[in-house]
N, C-alpha and C positions, 0 to 999 in steps of 0.2 A: 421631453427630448424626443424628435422627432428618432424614424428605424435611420437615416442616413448620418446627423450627426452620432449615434449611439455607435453607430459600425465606425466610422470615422474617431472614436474615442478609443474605442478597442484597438485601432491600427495602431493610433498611436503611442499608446498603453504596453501594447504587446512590443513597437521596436523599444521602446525602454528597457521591457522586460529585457530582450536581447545582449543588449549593452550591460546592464546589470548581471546577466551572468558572464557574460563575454570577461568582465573586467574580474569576477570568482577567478574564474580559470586564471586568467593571466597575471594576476597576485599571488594564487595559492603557489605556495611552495614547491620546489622540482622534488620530489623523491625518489632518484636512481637508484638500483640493484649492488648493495656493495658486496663485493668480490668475497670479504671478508666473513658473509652469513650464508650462510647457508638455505638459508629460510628466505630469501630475498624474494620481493614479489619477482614475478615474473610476466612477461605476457604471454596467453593462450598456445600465442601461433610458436612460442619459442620454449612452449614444455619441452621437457624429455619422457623418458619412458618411464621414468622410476617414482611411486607410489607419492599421490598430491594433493591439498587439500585447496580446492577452489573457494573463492568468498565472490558471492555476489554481493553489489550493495543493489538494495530498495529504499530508494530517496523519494521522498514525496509522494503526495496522492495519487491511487492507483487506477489507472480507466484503461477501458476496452478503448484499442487502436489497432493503426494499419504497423507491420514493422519497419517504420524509419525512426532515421536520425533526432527526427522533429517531433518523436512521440517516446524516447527511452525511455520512459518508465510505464509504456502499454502492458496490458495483459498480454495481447499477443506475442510482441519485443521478449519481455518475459518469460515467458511458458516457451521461444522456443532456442530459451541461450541455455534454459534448466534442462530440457530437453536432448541437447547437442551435449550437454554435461553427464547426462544418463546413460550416455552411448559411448564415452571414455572410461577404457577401462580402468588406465591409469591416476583418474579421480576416486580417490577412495570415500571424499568425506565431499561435503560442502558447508559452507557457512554462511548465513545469511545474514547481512547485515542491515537491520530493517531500523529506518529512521521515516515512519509513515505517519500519519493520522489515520491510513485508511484508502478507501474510496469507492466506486459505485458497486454496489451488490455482484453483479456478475462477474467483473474483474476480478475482486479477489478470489471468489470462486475458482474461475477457469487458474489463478496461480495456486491456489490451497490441491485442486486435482493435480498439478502438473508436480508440485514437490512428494506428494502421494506417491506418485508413478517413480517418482524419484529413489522413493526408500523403497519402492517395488524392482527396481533395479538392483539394491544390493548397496547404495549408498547413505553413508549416515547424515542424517541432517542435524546442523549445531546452527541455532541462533542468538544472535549479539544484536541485541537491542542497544540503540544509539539513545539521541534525546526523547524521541516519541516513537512508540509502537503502540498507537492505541487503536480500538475498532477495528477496519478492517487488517489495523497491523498487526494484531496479536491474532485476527482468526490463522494469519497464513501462517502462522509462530505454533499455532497449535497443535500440528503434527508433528513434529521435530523430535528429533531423540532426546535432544537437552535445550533448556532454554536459559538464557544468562541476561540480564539485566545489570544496568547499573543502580545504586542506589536510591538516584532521583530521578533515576527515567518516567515518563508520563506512561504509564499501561493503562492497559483495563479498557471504561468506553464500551463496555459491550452489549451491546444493543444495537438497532436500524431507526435511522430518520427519513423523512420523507418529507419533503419542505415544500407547502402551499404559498405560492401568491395570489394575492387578490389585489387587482386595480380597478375595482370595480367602480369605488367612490372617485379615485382621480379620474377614470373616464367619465364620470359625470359632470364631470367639474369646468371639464374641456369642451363638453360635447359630442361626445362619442361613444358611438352604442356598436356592440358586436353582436349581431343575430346569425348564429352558427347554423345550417341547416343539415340535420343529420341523420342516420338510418336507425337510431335507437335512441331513449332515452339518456344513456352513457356513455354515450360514444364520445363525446366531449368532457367525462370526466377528469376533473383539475383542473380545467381552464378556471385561469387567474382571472377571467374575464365575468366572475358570479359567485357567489355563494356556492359553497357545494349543501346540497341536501343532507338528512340526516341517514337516509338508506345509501348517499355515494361514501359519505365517513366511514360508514359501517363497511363497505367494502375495501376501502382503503386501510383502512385497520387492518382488516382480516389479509390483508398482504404482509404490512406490516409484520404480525405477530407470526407467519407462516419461515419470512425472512429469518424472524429473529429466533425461531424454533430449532430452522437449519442454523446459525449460529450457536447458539446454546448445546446441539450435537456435536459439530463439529468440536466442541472444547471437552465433551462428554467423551468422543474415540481418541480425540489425541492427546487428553489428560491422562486417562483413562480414573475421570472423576465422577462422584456419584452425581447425577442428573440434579438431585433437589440440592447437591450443593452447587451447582455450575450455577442454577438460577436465582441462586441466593446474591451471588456473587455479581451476577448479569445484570443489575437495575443503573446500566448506564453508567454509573460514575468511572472514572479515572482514582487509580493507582498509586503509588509511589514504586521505583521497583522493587522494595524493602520491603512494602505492605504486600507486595505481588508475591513476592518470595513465601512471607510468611501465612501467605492464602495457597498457594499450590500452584498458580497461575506458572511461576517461573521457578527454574531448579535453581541458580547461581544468582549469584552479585560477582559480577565481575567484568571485565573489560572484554575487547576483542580479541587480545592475544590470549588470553585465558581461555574464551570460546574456540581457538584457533588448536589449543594444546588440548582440551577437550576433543576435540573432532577427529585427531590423529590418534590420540587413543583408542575412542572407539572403534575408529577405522583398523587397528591395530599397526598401525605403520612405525614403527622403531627409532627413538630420536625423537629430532627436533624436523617438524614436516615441511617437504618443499610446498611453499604456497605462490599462489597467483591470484590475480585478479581478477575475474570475468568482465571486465571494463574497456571498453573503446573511447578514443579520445572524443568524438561525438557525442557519444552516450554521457561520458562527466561531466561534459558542456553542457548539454541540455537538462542532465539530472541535477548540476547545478541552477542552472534555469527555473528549473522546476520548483524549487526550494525556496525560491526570492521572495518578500514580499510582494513587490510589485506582481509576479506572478500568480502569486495566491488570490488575489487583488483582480486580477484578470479573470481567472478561473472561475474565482464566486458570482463577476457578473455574469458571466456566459452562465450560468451556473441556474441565474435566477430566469433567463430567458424560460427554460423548460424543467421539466422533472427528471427527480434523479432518486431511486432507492441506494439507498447508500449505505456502507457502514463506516462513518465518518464521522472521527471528535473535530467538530468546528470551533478549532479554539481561535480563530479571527473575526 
């Protein structure tokens, strides 16, 4: 497939995708604020002053982006709604509720820093794992005050992959050679376009295992778990949340409103806590979006175009 019909398959790939979430949104259910709870979600712009537990959700895989509409589940998007959350005083707790696989190294990074700064603010972080928090989902889960899972939720995943292509043999096949000309030996390492040598593996490794070392840490401070059991733990596999539980991974088996009753405690707020959403109607559109097959579908071709360090369970 020539670069014009491929781009032309993405176009039209991608308005599917659109429709396909378009039609999420406007099937899912209305959920109105009833009079009668107290606890009723709320929106941001229409808190009050009186002490609140905010829930973010993190829906689908997570990548560095600009903050629009057309990217809500960025790092950046991200780290700066946690951020405008850190500066309310009247949020006492938050809650994260993470339905992720993951996604490229850096991203979760820059959110795992920003929930950091978070409890550096004075707020307590509760997470409520949905169907999947694995790899980069559970790294951002690992600083939290408390972490709650459901029974069957997908954890764990913890490790870095790094995904090679090679079309070396189809470009032979077709007739086409790529002679790269370059200022070092490696400056083209990973092109899909050769074999990589046994000295660029070895370097590729050694990113790898650097990745997954800051991985393996980050579960070490925000466990506060012994190192040789973090990397016991670390060989990649998935979870059950049941199995997570009785590995240390995760404090609870329990749902959102549990996590939710959790968080006002810590917070110490008295009662049953006013909570809100940290969601824009854009933002559930496109994090629905985000979610879709079709979307996932989209994502892994762009995906195989170029390289991507990642900590990501590819369960598609």
């Amino acid at each position: 497939m020539n670069r014009n019909s491929l781009t032309t398959a993405l176009v039209v790939l991608y308005g599917a995708c659109l429709g396909v979430g378009l039609f999420r949104i406007l099937a899912a259910p209305s959920h109105k604020p009833s009079p009668e709870q107290p606890s009723a979600l709320l929106h941001i712009k229409k808190l009050e002053t009186q002490p609140a537990v905010a829930i973010v959700p993190i829906y689908g895989a997570i990548s560095v982006g600009q903050d629009s509409p057309f990217q809500a589940n960025s790092a950046d998007r991200l780290a700066k709604r946690l951020k405008a959350l850190s500066e309310r005083p009247n949020v006492k707790a938050v809650v994260l509720r993470i339905n992720s696989p993951g996604g490229s190294v850096g991203a979760v990074q820059e959110i795992y820093d920003e929930i950091n700064r978070l409890k550096a603010a004075g707020k307590k972080v509760v997470v409520s794992m949905g169907d999947v928090a694995a790899s980069g989902g559970y790294y951002i889960a690992a600083p939290a005050d408390k972490i709650f899972a459901n029974p069957g939720t997908i954890t764990g995943s913890i490790g870095v992959i790094f995904q090679l292509s090679n079309v070396q043999d189809l470009f032979k096949k077709i007739g086409v050679k790529i002679e790269p000309v370059k200022s070092s030996k490696h400056k083209d390492i990973g092109s899909p376009f050769r074999s990589q040598s046994a000295e660029e593996m070895k370097i590729l490794q050694s990113i790898i295992d650097d990745a997954y070392g800051q991985f393996v840490q980050a579960i070490v401070d925000g466990r506060k778990m012994e190192r040789a059991k973090v990397v016991e733990l670390a060989d990649g596999r998935i979870y059950s949340g049941a199995q997570a539980k009785s590995r240390g991974l995760v404090d609870e088996l329990g749902n959102l409103e549990a996590a939710i009753a959790k968080a006002g405690e810590l917070a110490g707020i008295k009662g049953k806590p006013r909570v809100f959403y940290d969601e824009d109607p854009w933002g559930k559109f496109f994090s629905s979006f985000s979610q879709s097959s079709a979307s996932r579908i989209f994502a892994s071709a762009g995906d195989k175009l170029g390289l991507r360090l990642a900590y990501l369970w590819e369960y598609d």
